[in-house]
TILUM-758631 format. One record per residue (C-alpha): residue in one letter; y negated, z negated, x. Coordinates in steps of 0.02 Angstrom, whole numbers, plus 32768, in hexadecimal, padded with zeros to 4 digits. Example, Ala and Ser with C-alpha at 12.3 -4.5 7.8 and 13.67 -1.06 7.14 Angstrom:
# TILUM-758631
A80E17E7A8267
S80357E9B82AC
# end
This chain:
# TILUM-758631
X8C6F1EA4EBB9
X8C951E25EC49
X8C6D1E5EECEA
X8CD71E14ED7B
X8C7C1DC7EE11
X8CCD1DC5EEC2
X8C971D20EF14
X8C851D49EFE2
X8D2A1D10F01C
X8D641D7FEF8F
X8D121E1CEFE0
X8D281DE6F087
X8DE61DDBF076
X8DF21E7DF014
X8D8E1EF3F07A
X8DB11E8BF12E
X8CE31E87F136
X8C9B1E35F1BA
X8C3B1D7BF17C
X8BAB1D99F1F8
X8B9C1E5FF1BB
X8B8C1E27F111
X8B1C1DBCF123
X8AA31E27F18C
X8AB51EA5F0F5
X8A9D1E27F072
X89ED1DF8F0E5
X89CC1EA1F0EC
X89DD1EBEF021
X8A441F56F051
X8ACC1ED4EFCF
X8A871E82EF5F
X8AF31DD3EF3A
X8AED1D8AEE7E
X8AF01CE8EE64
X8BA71D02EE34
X8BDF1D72EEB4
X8BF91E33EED9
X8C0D1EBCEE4E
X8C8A1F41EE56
X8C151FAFEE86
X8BC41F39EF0E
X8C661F48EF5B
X8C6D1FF8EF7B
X8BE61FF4EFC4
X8C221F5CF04D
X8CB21FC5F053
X8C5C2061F088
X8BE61FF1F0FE
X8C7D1F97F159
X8CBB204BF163
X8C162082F1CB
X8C171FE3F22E
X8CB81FFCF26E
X8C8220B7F297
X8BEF2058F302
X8B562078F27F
X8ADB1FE4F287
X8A871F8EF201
X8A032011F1E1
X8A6E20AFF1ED
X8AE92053F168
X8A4E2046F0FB
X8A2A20EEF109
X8ACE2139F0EB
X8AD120C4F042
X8A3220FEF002
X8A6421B2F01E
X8B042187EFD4
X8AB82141EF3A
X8A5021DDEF25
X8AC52261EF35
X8B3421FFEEA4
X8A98220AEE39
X8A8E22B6EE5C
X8B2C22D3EE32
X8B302276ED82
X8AA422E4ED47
X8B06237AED80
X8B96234CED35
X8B282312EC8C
X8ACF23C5EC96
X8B6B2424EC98
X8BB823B9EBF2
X8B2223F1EB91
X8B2C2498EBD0
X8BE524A6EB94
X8BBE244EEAE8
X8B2C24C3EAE5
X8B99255EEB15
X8C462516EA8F
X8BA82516EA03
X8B9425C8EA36
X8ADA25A1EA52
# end
């Protein structure tokens, strides 16, 4: 499976990010860059963090919200994963 990479102009032009703000995030390692560009999912999360920097959330608040982000969809995976074995469990009539 090929996974396309979005060079920086790429995600600059698509989510209207700011150079300098993407930068500071890449020096931060709230992004991490490949050597072939952005992920899919790395820009959702540039998406979400141009979001909070245009609501006036600095560097370190954006990191935060991330992190928390990043959690609560890991919470909710195994949720979701706990309820499919609970209805396979439940259709076996176990």
């Amino acid at each position: 499976m090929t996974v396309h990479l979005y060079a920086r102009a790429e995600v600059v032009r698509l989510l209207g990010i700011d150079r300098t703000l993407l930068a500071r995030l890449e020096e931060e390692e709230v992004v991490l860059r490949r050597a072939g560009g952005y992920t899919a999912d790395d820009l959702e999360r540039l998406r979400v963090a141009a979001e909070l920097a245009d609501l006036g959330v600095n560097e370190e608040g954006i990191e935060v919200v991330l992190r928390m982000r990043e959690q609560w969809l890991a919470e909710r995976r195994e949720l979701h994963e706990l309820i499919d074995a609970l209805r396979e469990r439940v259709a076996r009539g176990s």
